[in-house]
C-alpha atoms as a printed R data frame, in Angstrom:
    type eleno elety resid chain resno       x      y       z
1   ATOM     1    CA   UNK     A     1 -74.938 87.422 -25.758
2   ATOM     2    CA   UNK     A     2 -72.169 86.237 -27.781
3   ATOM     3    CA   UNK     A     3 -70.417 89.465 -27.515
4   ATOM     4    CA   UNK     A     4 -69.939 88.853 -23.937
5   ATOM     5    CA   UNK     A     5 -68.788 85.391 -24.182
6   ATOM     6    CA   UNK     A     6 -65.786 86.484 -26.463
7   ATOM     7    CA   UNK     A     7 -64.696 89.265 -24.598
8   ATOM     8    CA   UNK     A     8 -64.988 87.395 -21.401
9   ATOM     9    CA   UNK     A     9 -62.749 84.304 -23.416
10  ATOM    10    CA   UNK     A    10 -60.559 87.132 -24.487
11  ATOM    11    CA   UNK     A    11 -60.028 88.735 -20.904
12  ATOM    12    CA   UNK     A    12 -59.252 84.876 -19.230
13  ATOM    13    CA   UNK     A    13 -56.780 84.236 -22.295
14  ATOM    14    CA   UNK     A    14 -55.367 87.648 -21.282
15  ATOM    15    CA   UNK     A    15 -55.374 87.169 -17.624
16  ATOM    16    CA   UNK     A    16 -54.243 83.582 -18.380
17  ATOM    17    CA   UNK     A    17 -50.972 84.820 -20.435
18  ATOM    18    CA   UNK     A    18 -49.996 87.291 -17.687
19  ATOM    19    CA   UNK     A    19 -50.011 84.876 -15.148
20  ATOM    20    CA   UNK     A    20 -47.633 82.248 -16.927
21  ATOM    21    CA   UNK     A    21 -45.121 85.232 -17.707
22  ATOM    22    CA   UNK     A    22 -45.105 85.898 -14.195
23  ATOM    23    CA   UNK     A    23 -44.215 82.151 -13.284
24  ATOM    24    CA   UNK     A    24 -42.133 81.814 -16.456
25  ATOM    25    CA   UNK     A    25 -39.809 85.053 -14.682
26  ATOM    26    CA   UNK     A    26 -40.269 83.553 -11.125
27  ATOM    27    CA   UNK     A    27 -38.831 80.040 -12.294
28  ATOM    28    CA   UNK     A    28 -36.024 82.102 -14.562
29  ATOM    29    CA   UNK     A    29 -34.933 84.083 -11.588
30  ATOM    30    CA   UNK     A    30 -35.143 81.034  -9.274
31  ATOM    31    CA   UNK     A    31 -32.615 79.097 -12.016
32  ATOM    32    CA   UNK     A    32 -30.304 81.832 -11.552
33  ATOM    33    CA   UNK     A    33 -29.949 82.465  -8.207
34  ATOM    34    CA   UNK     A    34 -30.008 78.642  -7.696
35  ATOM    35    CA   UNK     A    35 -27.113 78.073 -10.826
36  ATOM    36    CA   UNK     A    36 -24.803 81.161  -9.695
37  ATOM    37    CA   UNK     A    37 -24.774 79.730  -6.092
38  ATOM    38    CA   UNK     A    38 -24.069 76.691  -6.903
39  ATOM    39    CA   UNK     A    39 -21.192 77.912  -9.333
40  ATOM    40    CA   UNK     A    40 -20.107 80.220  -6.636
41  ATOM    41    CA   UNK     A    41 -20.043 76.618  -4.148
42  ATOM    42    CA   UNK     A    42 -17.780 75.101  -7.016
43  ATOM    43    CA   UNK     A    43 -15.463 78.667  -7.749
44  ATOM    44    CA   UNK     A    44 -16.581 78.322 -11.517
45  ATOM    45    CA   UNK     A    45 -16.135 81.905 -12.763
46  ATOM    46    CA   UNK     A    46 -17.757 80.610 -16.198
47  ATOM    47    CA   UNK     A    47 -20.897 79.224 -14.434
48  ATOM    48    CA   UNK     A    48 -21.256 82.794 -12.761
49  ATOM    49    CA   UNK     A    49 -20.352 85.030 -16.340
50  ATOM    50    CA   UNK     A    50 -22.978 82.918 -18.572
51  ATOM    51    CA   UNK     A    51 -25.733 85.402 -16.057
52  ATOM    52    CA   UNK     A    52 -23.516 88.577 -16.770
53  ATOM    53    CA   UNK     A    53 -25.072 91.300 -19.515
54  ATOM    54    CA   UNK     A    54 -22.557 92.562 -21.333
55  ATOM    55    CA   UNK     A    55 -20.860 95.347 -18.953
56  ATOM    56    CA   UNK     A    56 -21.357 93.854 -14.717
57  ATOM    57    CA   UNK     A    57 -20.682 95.880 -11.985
58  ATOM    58    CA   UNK     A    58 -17.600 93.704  -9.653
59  ATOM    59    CA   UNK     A    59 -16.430 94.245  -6.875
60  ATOM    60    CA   UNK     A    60 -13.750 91.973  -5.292
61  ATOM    61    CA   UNK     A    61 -12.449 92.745  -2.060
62  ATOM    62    CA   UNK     A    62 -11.256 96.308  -2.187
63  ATOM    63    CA   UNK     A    63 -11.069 96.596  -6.274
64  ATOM    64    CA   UNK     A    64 -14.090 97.554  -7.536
65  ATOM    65    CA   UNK     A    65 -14.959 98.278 -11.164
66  ATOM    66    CA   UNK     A    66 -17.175 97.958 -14.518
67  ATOM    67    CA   UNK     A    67 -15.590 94.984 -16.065
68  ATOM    68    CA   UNK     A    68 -16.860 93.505 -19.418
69  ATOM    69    CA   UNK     A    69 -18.602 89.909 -19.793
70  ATOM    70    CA   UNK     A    70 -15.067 88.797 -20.678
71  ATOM    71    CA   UNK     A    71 -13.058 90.651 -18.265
72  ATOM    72    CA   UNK     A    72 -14.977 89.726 -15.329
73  ATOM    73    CA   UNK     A    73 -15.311 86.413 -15.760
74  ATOM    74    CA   UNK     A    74 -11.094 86.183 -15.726
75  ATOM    75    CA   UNK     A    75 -11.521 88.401 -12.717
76  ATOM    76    CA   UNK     A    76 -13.492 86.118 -10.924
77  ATOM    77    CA   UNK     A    77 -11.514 82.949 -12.340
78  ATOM    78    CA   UNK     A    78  -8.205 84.709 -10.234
79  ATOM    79    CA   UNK     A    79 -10.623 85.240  -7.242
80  ATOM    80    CA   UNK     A    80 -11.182 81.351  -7.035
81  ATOM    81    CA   UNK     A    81  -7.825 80.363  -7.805
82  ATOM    82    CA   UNK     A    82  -6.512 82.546  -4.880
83  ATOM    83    CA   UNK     A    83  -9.467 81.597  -2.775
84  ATOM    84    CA   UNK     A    84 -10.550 77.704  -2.504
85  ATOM    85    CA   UNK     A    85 -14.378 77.940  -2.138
86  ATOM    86    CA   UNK     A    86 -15.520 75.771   0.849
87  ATOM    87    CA   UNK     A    87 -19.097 76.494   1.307
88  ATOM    88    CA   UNK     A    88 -21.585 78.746   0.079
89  ATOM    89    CA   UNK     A    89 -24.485 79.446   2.320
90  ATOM    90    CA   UNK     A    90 -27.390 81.739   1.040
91  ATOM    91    CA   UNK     A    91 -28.220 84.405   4.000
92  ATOM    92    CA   UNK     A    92 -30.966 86.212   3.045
93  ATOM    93    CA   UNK     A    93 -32.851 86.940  -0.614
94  ATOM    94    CA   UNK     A    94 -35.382 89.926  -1.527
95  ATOM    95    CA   UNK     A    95 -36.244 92.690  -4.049
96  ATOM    96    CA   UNK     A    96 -35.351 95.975  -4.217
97  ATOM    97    CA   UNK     A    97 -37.708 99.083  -4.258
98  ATOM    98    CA   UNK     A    98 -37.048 98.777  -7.972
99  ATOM    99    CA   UNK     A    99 -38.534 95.428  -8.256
100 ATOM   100    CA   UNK     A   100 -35.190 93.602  -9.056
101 ATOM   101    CA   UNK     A   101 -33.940 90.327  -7.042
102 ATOM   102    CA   UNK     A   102 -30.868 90.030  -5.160
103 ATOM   103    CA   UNK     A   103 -28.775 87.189  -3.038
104 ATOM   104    CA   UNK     A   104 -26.505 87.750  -0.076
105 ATOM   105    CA   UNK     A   105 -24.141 84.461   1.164
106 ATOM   106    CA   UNK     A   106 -21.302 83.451   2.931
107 ATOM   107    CA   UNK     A   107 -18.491 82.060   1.145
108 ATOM   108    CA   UNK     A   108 -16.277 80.011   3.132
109 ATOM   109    CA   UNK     A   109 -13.011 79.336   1.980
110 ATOM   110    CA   UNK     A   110 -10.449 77.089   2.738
111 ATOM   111    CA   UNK     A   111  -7.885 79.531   3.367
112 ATOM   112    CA   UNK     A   112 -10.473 80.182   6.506
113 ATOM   113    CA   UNK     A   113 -11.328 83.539   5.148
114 ATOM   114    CA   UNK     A   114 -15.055 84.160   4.937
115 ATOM   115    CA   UNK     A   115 -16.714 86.940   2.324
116 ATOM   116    CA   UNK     A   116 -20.367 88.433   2.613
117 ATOM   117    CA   UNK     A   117 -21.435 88.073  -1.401
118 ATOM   118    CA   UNK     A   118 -24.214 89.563  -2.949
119 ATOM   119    CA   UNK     A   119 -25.372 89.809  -6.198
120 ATOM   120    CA   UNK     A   120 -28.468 91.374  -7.854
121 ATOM   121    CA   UNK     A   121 -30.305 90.287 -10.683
122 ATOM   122    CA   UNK     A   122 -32.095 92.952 -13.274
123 ATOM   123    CA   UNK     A   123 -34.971 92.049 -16.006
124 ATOM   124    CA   UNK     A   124 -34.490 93.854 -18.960
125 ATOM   125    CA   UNK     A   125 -37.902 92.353 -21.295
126 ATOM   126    CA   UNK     A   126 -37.831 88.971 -20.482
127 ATOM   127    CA   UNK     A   127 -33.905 87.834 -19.645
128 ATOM   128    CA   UNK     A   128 -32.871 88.662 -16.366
129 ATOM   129    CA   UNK     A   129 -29.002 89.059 -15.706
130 ATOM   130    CA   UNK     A   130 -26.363 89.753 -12.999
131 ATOM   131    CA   UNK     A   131 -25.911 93.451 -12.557
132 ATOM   132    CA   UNK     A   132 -23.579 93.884  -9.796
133 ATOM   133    CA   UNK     A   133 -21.432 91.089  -7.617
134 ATOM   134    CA   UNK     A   134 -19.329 91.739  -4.590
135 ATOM   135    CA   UNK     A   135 -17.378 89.536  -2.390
136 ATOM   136    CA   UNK     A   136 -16.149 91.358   0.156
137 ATOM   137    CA   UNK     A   137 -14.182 90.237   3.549
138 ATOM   138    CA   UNK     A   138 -16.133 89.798   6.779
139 ATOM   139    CA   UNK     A   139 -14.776 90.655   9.964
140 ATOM   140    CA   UNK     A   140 -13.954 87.808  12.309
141 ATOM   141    CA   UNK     A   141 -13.739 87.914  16.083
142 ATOM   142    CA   UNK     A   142 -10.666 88.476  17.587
143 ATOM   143    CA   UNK     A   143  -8.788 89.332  14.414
């Protein structure tokens, strides 16, 4: 009898465990998406690069490229100063096939140019970081 009361104390610690590392990683990843949008509404490349491992996939426009922690974040700084964020409107959030968690927005910017960013957020063990970003230009109507 006492047998099955530890193993059943052992499985509900178990069970118990599993399920606050799957909340811990759901609040992590809802942090990030909620701090990189929010640094994306304010153009802070710094905000953005503190969620960048140490190589990130960027894209900008038409230049696209592996860029360092460092680099990209300088990258992205030149982005913003060219390009006045006005508004940054989440569109749509999922998971890939993979598991992992991405964002696509509109950013609005002052200049009245509009890019469709994305970004998409890997777990390696239990940090998750930015993999890839891309801002890229959205067609408007009669233009």
């Amino acid at each position: 009898m006492r047998y099955n009361k530890t193993m059943n104390l052992k499985l509900f610690v178990t069970v118990l465990m599993m399920c606050l590392a799957s909340l811990t990683f759901a609040f992590n990843l809802q942090g990030i998406f909620e701090d990189v949008s929010n640094a994306i509404r304010n153009g802070d490349a710094k905000g953005i690069a503190r969620y960048f491992n140490g190589n990130v996939d960027l894209t900008i426009i038409n230049q696209e490229d592996v860029y360092s922690k460092a680099q990209a974040e300088m990258v992205l700084r030149d982005f913003f100063l060219k390009n006045s964020v006005k508004s940054f409107t989440v569109v749509h959030n999922g998971v890939s096939k993979e598991g992992d968690k991405y964002v696509i927005g509109t950013m609005a910017t002052s200049q009245g140019v509009n890019y469709r960013t994305y970004f998409y957020v890997k777990k390696t063990g239990n940090i998750s970081f930015i993999q890839e970003m891309r801002f890229e230009r959205e067609l408007q109507e009669g233009k």
